[in-house]
MMTF fields as JSON, N, C-alpha, C and O atoms, coordinates in Angstrom:
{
  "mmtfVersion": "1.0.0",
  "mmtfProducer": "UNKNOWN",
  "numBonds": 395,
  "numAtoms": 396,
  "numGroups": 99,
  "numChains": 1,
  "numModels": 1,
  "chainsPerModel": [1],
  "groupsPerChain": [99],
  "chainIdList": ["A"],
  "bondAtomList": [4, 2, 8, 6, 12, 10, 16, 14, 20, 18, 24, 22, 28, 26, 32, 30, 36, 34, 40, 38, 44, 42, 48, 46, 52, 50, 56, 54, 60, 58, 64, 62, 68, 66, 72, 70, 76, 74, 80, 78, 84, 82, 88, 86, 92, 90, 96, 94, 100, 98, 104, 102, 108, 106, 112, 110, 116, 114, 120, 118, 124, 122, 128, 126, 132, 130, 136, 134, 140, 138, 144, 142, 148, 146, 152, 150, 156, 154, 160, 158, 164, 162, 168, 166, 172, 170, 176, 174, 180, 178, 184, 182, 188, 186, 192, 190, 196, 194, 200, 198, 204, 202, 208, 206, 212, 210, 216, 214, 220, 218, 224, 222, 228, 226, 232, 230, 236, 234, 240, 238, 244, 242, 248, 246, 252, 250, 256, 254, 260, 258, 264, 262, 268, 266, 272, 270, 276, 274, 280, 278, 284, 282, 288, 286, 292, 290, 296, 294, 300, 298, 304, 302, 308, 306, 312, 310, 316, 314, 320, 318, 324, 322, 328, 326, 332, 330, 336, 334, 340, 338, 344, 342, 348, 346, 352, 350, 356, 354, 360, 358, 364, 362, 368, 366, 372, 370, 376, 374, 380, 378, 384, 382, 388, 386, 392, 390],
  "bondOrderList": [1, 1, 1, 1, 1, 1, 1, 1, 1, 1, 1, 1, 1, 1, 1, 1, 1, 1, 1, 1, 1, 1, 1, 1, 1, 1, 1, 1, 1, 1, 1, 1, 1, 1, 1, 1, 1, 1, 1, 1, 1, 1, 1, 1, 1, 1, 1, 1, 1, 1, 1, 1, 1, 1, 1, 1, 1, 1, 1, 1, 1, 1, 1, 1, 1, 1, 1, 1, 1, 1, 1, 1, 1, 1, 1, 1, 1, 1, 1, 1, 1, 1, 1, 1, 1, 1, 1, 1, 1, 1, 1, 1, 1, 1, 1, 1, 1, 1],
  "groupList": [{"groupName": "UNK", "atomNameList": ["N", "CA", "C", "O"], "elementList": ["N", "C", "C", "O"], "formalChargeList": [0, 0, 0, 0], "bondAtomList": [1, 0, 2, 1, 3, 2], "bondOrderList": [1, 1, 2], "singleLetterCode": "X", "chemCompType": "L-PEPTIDE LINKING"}],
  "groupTypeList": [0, 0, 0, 0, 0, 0, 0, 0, 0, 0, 0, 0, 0, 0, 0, 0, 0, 0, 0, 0, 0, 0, 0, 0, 0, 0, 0, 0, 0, 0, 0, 0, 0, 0, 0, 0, 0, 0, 0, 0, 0, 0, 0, 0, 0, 0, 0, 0, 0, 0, 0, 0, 0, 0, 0, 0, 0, 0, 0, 0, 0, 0, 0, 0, 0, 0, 0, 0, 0, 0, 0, 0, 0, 0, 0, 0, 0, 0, 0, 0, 0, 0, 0, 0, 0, 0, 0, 0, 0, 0, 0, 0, 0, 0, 0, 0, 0, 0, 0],
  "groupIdList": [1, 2, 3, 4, 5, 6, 7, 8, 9, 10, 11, 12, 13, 14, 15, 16, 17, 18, 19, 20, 21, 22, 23, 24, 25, 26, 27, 28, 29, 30, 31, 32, 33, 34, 35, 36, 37, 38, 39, 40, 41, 42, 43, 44, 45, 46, 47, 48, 49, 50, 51, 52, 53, 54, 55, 56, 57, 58, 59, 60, 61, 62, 63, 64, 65, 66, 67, 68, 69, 70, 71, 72, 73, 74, 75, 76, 77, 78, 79, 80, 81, 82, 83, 84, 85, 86, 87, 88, 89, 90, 91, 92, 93, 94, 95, 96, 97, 98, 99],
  "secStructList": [7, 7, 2, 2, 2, 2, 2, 2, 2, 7, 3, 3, 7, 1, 1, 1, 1, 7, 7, 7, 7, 1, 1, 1, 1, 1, 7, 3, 3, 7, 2, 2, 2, 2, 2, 2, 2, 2, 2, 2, 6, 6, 7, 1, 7, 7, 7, 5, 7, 1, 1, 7, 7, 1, 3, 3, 3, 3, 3, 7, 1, 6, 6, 1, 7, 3, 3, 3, 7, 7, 7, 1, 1, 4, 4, 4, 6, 1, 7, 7, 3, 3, 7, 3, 3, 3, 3, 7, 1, 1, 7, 7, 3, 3, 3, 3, 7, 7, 7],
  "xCoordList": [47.961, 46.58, 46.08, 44.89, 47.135, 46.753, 46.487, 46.26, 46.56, 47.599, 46.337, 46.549, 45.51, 44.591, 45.108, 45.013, 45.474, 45.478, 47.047, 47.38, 48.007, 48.893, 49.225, 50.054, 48.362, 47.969, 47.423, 47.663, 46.825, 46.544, 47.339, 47.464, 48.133, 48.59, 50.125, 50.828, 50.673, 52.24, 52.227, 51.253, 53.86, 54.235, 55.718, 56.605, 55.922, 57.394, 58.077, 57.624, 59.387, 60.738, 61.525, 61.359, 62.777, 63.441, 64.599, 65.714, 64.26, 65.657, 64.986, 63.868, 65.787, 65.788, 65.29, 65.588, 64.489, 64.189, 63.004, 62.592, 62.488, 61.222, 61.597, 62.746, 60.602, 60.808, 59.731, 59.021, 59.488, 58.275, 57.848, 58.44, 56.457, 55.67, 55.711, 55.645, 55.87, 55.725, 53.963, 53.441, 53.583, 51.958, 51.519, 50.44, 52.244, 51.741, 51.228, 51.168, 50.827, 50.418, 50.418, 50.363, 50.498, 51.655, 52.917, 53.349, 54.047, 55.417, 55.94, 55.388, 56.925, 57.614, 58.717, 59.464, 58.503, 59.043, 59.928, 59.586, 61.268, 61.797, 61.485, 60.554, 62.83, 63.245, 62.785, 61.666, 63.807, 63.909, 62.818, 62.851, 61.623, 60.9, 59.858, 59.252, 59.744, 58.564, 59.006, 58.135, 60.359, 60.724, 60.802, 60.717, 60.984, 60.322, 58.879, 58.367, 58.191, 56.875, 56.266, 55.507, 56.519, 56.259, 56.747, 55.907, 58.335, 58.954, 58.028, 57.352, 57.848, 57.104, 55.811, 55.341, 55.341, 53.803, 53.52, 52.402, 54.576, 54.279, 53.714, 52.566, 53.946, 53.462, 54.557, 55.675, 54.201, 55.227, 54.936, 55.642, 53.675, 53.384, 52.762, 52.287, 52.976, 52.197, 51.268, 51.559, 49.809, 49.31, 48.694, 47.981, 48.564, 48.388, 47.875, 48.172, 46.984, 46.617, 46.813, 47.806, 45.544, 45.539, 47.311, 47.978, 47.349, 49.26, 48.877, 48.812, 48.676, 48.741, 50.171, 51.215, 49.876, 51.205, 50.468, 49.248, 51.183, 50.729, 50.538, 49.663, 51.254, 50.874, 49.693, 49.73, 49.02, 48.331, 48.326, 47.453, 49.436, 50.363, 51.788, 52.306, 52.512, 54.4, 54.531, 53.93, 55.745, 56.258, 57.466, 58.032, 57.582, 58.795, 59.354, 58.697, 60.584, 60.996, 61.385, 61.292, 61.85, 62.222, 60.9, 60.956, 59.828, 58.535, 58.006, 56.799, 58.125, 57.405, 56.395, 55.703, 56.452, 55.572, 54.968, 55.731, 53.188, 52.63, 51.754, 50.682, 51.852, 50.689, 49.886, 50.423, 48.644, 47.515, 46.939, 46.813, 46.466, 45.579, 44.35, 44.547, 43.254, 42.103, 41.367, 40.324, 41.554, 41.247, 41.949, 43.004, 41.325, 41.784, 41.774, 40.824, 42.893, 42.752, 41.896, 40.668, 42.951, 42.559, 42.732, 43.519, 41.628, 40.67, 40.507, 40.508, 40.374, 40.284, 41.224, 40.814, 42.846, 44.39, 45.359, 46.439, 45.205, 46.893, 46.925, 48.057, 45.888, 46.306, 47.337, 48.396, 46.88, 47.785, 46.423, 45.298, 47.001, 46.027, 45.738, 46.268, 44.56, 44.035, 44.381, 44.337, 44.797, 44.619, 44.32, 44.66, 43.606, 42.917, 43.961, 44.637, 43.982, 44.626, 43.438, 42.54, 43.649, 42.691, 43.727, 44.939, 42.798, 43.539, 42.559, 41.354, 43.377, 42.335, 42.074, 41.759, 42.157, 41.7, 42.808, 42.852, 44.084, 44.715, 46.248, 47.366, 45.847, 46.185, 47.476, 48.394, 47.109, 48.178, 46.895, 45.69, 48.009, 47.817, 48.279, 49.282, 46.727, 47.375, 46.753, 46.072, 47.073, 46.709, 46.088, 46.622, 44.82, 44.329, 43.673, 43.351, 43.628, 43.196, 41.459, 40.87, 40.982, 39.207, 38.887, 39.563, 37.593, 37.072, 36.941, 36.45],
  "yCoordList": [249.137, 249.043, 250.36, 250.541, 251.375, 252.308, 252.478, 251.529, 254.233, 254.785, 254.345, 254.613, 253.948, 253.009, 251.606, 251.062, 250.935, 249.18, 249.657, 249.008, 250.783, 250.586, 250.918, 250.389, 251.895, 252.472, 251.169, 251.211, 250.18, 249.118, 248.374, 247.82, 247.995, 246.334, 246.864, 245.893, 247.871, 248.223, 247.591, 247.236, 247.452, 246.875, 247.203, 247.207, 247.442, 247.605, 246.877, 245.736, 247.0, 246.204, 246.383, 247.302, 245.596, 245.796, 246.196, 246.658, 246.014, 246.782, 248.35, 248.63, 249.281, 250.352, 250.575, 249.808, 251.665, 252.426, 251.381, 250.549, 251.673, 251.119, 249.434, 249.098, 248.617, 247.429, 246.907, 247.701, 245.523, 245.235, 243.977, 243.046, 244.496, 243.146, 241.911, 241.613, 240.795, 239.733, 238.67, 237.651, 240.303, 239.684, 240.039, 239.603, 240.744, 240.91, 242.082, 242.313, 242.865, 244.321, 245.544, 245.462, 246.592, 247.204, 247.314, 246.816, 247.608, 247.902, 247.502, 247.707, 246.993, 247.279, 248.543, 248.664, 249.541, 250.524, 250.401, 249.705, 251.174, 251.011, 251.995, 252.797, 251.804, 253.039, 254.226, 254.736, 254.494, 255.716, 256.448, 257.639, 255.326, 255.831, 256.471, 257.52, 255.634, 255.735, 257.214, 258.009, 257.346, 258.44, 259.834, 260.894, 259.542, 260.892, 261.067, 262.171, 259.905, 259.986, 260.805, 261.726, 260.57, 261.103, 262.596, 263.479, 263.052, 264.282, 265.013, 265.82, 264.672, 265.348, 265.943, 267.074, 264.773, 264.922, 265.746, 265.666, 266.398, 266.396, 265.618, 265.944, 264.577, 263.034, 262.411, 262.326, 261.899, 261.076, 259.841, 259.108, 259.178, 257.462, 257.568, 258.525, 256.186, 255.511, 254.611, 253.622, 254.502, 253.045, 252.662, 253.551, 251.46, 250.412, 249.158, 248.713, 248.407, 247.655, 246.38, 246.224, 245.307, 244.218, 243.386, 242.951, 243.523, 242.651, 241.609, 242.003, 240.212, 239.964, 239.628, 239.057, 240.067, 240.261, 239.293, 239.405, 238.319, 237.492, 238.201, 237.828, 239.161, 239.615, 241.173, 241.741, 241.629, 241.644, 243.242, 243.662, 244.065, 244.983, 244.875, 244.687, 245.03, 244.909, 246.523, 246.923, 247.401, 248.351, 247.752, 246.66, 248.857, 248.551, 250.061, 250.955, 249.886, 251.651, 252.449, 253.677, 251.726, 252.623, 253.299, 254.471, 252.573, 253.311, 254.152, 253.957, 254.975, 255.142, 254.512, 254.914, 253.215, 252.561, 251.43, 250.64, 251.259, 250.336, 249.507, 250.022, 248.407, 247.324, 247.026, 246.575, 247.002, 246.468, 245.915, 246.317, 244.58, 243.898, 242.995, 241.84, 243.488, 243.187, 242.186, 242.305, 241.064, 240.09, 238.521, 238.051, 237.918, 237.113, 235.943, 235.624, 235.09, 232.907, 233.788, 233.803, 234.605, 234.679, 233.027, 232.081, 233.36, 232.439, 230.971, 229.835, 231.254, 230.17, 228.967, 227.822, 229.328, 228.355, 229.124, 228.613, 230.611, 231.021, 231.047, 230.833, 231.285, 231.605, 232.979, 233.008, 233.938, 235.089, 235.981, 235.572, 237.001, 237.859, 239.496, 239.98, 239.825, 240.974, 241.96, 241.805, 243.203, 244.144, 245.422, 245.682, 246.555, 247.9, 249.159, 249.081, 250.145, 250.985, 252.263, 252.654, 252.723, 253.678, 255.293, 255.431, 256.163, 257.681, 258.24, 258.019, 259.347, 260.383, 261.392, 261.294, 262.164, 263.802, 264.395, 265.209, 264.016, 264.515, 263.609, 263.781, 262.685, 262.0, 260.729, 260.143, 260.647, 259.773, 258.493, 258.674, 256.804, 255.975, 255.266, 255.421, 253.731, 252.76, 251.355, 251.34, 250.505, 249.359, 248.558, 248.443, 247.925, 246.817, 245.915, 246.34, 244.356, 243.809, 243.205, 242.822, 243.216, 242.973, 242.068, 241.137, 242.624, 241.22, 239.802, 239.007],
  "zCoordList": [117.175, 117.615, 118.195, 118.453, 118.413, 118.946, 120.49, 121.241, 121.002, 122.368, 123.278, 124.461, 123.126, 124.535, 124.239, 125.339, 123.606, 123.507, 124.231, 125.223, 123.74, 124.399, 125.982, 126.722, 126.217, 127.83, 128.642, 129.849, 128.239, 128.879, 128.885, 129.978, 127.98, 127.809, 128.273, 128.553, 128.394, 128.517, 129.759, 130.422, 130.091, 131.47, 131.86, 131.006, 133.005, 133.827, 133.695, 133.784, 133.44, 132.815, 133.51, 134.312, 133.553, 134.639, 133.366, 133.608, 132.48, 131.213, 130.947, 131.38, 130.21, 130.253, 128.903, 127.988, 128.731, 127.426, 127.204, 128.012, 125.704, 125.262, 124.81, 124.522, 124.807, 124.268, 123.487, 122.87, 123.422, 122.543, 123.566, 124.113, 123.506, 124.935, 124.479, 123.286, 125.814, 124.884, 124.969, 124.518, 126.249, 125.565, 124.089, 123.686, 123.341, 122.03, 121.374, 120.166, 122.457, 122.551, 123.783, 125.01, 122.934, 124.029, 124.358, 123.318, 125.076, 125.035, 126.469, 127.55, 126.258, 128.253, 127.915, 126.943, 129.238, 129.549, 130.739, 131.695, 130.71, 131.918, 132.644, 132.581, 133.742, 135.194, 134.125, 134.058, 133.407, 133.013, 132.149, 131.837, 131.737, 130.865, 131.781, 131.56, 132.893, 133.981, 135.085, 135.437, 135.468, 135.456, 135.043, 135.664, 133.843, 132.756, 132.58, 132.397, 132.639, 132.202, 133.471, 133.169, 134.91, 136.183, 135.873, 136.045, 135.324, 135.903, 135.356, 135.994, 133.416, 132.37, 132.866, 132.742, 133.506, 133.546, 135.364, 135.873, 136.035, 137.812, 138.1, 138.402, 138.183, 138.983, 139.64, 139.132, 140.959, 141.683, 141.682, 142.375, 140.81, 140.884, 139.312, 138.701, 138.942, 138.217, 138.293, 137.62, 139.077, 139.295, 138.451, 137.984, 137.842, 137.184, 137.586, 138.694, 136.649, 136.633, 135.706, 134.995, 135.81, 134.485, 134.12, 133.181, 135.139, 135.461, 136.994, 138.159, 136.454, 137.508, 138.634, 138.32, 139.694, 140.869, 141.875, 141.997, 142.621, 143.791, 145.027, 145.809, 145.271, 146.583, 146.628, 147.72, 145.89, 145.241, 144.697, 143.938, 145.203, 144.692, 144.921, 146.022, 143.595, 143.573, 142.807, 141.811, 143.844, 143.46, 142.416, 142.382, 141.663, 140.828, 139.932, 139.398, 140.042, 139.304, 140.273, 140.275, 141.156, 142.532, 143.283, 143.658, 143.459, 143.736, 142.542, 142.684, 141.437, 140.388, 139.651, 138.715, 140.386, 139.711, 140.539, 141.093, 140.698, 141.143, 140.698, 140.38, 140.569, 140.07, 140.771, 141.782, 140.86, 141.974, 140.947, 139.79, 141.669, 141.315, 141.805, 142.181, 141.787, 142.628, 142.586, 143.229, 141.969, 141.506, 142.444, 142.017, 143.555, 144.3, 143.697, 142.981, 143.913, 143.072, 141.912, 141.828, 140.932, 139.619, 138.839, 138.873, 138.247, 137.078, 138.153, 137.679, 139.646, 140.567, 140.447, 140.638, 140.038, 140.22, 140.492, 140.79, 140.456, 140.848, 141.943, 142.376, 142.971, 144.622, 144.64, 145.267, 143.941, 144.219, 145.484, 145.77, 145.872, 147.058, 145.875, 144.874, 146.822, 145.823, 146.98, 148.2, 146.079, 146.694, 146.28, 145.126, 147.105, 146.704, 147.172, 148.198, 146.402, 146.643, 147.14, 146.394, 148.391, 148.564, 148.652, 148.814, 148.495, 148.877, 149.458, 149.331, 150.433, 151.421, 150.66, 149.474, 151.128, 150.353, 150.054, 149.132, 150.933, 150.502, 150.074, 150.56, 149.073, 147.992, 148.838, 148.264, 150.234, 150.825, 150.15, 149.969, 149.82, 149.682, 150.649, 151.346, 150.639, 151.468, 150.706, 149.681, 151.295, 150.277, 151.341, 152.445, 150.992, 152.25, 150.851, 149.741, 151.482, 150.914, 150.84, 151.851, 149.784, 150.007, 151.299, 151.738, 151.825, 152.411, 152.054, 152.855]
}
């Protein structure tokens, strides 16, 4: 489908190297892919979205990698919590959740 359908739909694995999603599109990547992808690129995070997580960001990858998701009682039955990732100027993150 091509490298935006896959930039969206990919997701963190807890197995290693590339895999095949089982939403259908896109790939799961591991530790090591998310690792390289950071060393390659001078990046120390990956944040991410469109994964829903209950508490309303889950690290995973040894911290390389974060899911936020801003969306509270998504589709009004999961009862998961939303949360925002903010940065200062000088790129420290913190996470609070919406009003």
């Amino acid at each position: 489908m091509g490298p935006m359908c896959d930039l969206l739909w990919s997701d963190p694995d807890d197995r290693g190297g590339w895999g095949i999603s089982p939403r259908g599109a896109g790939y799961t990547f591991g530790q090591d892919i998310s690792e390289q992808f950071n060393h390659s690129n001078s990046l120390s995070l990956i944040s991410r979205a469109h994964q829903l997580v209950m508490e309303g960001f889950n690290w995973c990858h040894e911290r390389n990698v974060v899911t936020i998701f801003s969306a509270p009682n998504y589709c009004y039955r999961c009862g998961n919590q939303a949360a925002i990732m903010e940065l200062d100027d000088n790129l420290k993150y913190t996470f609070a959740s919406p009003p």
